[in-house]
N, C-alpha and C positions, 0 to 999 in steps of 0.2 A: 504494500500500500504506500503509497505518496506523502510525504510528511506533511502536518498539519500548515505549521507553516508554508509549504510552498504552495497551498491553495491560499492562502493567506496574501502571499505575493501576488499569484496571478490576479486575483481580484482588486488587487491592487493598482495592477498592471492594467487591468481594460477598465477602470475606472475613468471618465470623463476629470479632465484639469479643473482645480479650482477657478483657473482666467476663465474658460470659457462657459462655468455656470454660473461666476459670475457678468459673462458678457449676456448670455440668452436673459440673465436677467435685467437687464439693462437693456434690451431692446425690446423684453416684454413691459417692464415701465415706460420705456419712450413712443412705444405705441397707444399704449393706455392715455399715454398724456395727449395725442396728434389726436384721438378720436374725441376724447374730453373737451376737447378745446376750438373743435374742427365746426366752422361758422355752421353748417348745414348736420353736422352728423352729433353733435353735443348733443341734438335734440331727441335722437336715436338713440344713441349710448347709455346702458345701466351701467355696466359692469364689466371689466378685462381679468381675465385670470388664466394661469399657466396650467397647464392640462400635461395629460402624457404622462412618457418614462420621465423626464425632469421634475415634474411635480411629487409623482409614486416615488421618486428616487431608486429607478432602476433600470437607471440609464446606462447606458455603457461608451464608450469613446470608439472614434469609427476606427476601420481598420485604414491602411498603409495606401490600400485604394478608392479610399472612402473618405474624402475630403470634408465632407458638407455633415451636421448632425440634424436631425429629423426635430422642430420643436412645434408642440401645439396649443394654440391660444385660443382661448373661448371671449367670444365678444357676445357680449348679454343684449340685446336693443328691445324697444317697449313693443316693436311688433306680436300681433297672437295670429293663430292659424288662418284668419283671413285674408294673409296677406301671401302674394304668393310669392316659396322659397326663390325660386330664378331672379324676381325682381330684388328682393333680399342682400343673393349673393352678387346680381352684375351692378347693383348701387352701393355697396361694401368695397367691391373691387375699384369702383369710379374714384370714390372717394380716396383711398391706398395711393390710387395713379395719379392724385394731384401733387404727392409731394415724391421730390427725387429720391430720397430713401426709400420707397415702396412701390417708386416707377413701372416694378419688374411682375407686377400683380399682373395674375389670371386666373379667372375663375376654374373650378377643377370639380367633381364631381359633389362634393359636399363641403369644401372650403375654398378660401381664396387663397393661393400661393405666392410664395413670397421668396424672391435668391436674393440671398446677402449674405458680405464674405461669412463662410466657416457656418453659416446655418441656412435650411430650409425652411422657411414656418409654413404653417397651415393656418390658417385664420380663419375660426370656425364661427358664423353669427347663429345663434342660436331665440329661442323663443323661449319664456318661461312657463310652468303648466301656471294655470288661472289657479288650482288651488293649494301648490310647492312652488313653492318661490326657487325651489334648489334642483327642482327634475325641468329639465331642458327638451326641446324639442330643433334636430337639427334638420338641414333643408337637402333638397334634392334638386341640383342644375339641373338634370332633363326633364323631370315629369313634371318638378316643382310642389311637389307635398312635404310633410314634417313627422319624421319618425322622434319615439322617445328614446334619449338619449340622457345618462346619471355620471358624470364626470366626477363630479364632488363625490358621489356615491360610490364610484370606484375607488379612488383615493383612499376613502374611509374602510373600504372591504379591504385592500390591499394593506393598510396601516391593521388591520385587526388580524388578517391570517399572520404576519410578521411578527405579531405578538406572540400569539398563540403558538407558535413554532419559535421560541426562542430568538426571537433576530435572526433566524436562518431563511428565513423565506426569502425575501428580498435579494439577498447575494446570489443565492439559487437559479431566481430568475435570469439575474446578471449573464449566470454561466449558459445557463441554455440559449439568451440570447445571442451570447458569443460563440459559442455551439454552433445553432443556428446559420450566423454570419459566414461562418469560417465555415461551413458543411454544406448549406443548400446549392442544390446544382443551377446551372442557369438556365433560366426559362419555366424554372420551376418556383411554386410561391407556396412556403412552410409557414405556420401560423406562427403572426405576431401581435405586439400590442395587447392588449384586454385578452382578447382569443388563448394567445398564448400562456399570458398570465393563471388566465381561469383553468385552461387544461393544468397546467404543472400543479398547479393547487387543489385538485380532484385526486393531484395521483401522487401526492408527498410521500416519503418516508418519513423515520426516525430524524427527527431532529434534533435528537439528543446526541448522536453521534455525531463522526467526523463530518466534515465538508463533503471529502470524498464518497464517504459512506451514506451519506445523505442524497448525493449526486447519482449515485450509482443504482440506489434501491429506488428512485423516483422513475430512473430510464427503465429499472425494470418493470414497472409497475405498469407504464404507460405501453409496454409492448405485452403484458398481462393480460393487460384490460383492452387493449386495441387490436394488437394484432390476429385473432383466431377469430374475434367474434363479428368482428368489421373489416380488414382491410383484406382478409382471404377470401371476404367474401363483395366484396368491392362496394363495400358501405362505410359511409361518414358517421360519427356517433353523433350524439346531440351534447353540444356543451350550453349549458343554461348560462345566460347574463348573472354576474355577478348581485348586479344589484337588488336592492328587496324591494324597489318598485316600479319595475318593469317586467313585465309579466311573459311567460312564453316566449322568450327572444333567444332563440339559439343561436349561437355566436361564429355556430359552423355551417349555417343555412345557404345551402349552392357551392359548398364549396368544393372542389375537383375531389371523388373519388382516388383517383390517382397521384393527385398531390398530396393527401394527408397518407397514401400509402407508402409514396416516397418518403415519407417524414419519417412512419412510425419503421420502417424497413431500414433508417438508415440509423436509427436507432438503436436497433436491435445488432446490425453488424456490430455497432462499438462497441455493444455489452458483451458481443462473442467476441470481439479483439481483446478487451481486456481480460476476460476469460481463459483466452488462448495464450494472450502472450504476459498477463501478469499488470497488475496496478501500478507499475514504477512509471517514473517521473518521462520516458520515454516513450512510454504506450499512451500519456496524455498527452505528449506534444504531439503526437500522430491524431490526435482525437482533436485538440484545443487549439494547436501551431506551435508556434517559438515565443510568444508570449506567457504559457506555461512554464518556470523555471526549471533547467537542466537540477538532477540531481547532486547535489554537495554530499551526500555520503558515499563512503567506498564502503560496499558492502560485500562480507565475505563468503565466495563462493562455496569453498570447503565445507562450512557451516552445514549449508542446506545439502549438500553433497552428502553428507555423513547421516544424514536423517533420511535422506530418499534409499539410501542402499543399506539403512543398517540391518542386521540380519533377521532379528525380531520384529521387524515392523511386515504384517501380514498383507497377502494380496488381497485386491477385492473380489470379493466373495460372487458379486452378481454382474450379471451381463451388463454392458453398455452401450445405451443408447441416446445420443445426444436430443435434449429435449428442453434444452434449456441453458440456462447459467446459475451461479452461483458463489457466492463471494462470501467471504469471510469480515466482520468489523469487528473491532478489540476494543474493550475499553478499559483501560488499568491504574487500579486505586491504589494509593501507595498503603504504607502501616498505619499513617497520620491521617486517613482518608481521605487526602487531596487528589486529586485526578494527576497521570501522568504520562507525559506523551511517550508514545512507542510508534516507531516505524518498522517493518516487517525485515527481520533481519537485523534488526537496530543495534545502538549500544545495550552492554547488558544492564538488565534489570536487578534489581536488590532482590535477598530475600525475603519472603514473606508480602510479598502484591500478592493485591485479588488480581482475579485477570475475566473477564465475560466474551466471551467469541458470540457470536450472530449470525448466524448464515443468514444469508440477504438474496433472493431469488425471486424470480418472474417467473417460474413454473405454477400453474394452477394446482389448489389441493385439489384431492386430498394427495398428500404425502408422508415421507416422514423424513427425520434429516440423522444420519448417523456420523460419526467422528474418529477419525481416526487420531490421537498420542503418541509419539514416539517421539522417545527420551534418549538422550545418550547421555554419558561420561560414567565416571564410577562410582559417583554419589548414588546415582541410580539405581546403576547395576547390585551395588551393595545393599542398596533393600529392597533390590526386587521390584523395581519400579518400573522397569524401560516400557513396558507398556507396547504398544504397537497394535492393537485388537481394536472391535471397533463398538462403539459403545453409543448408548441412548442420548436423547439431548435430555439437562435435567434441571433446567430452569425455564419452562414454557418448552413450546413441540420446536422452537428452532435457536436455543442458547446453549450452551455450556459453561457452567463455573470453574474456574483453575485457580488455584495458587500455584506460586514460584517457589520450589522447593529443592531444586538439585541443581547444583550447578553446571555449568554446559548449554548445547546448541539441543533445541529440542523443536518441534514442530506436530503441526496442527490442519489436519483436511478435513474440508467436509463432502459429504455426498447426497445428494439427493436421491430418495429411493421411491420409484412410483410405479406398483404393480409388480412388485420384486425384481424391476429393474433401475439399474443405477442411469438416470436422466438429465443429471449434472454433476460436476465435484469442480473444484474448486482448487486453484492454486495452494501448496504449502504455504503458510503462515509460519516463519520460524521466530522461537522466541528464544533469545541468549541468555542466560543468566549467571549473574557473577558470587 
């Protein structure tokens, strides 16, 4: 597995500059002030406010061939639904066009666009419902109607999943939007924005774990629940709008069969890449890019060497058939009970840590998860320890509890067992101890 920290970095790494949220904000006040102040549009104008990944704060900084960053502003006017959307958005754009900073306006399917250096805006004019001052109604260039539309009310869903998940949500998003970037093929359009937001948050894991661990059992989860039941069979699921007051608004309505299959298919390769080739800092930059940190530990070979070949450790017992994946997550309490980071293969450990493994898998139950121990050195050996057999989970159907008790390179697999065939297993985990 990938040390804490350098998930730590990479999100660090594709986070947007402080210059330039400070600039988006500063062009979202100077706009606010041009419409406020504007002879003919002051009279129009309630209210400007910043929308989007800026607002949610889960934005991310573009990549190396991505110059421009995506931002979206909601313009409030006293218009109600009798007015019609087209006229709305081509006198919002007139207005924009009178002054040279905004010269570059054209109207666009439900905002007015806007290039200026280092950002794109959307300037979205909106209507308020007659009896929420806060639920919005936005408009349509071609037919010219007003769908509902909860911006503040996303915000507020998005700030309360974040809670509820430890502060992990948000980062999370980050990743798969970087994901996303760095992954979607061209010509192809994978869900973003709200859409995507809302899927990821259907399909969380443990948030209580790692980063990576957290990342990993979300991917699975989404190829769990999407791939067998819809994209085999060339259906779209229903993702319901976040919000609590808009009703029936599926968030995936018309959208490509084959797009969301590319998404969740490309998905799934990465959970079988990391699978295949192992959670190190190198099988993420094949996933993430080079913004992901190269590995700082030299980790040694021999180690896990000594634990794959030692003579005690038994074969598996049942057939295999790939049906999935499966991963390992650790989490380890010291004597003091403070938490303490380990990477797989890591420096050693003291004795006496708890230690909790997880298997983490996208395989449908029913199942069950067995474990294979194997110990080496002569601490071990001398009480009969080395272990290597394979044994029940005994903290819930998919954990196992350890302490650290023998000094030496020891290691830890799991398997998944479905219909007395083995359908995943999972990279050794080796654990050092001093």
């Amino acid at each position: 597995m990938a040390a804490q920290k350098d998930f730590d970095l990479f999100l660090s790494n594709i986070e947007p500059s402080e210059s330039i949220i400070q600039y988006i904000s500063n062009v979202q006040e100077n706009l606010r002030e041009y419409l406020e102040t504007h002879n003919y549009y002051k009279t129009i104008h309630n209210n400007t406010f910043l929308s989007g990944s800026y607002a949610k704060h889960t934005s991310i900084r573009p990549s190396k061939n991505d110059e421009k960053r995506d931002v979206d502003i909601i313009v409030v006017t006293n218009y109600d639904d009798s007015k019609d959307s087209v006229e709305v958005l081509n006198e919002l754009c007139d207005v924009l066009k009178e002054s040279e900073i905004y010269n570059t306006a054209t109207v666009q399917h439900h905002s007015v666009g806007i290039e200026m250096e280092k950002i794109s805006i959307d300037v979205v004019p909106v209507i308020s419902d007659i009896s929420d001052k806060d639920l919005y109604y936005i408009g349509d260039s071609e037919i010219g109607n007003w769908t509902n539309t909860d911006p503040k009310g996303h915000m507020e869903w998005s700030t309360t999943i974040n809670k509820k998940y430890n502060k992990a949500y948000k980062p999370l998003v980050k990743i798969f939007k970087w994901w996303r970037r760095t992954n979607c093929p061209k010509g192809i359009k994978y869900p973003k924005g709200i859409t995507l937001e809302k899927l990821i948050a259907d399909n969380l894991g443990d948030s209580s774990a790692s980063t990576e661990a957290f990342f990993i059992e979300t991917m699975n989860n989404i190829v769990s629940n999407y791939k067998e039941s819809y994209v085999n069979k060339g259906l779209v699921p229903i993702i319901d709008d976040p919000s609590t007051k808009i009703k029936d608004n599926n968030l995936l309505d018309e959208y490509p069969a084959e797009e969301f299959g590319s998404f969740v298919n490309n998905i799934q390769d990465h959970v079988n890449l990391l699978n295949n080739e192992g959670t190190d800092n190198n099988t993420w930059q094949k996933i993430l890019g080079s913004e992901f940190p190269a590995s700082s530990n030299k980790k040694s070979e021999s180690n896990a060497l000594a634990c794959l070949i030692a003579n005690h450790r038994q074969k598996m017992p049942w057939s295999f058939s790939r049906g999935g994946a499966v991963f390992i997550a650790l989490q380890v309490m010291g004597k003091d009970g403070k938490c303490v980071d380990y990477d797989n293969n890591g420096e050693p450990l003291n004795k006496g840590c708890s230690l909790r493994f997880r298997a983490i898998t996208g395989v449908k139950p029913p199942f069950i998860i067995k474990w294979q121990i194997t110990n080496t050195g002569e601490e071990a050996r001398k009480a009969g320890c080395l272990r290597g057999n394979f044994e029940d989970s005994d903290d819930g159907p998919t954990a196992k509890k350890e302490v650290t008790q023998y000094t030496g390179c020891h290691s830890v697999q799991c398997f998944v067992i479905k219909n007395r065939v083995c359908v995943a297993k999972s990279k050794d985990y080796i654990i050092n101890i001093s």
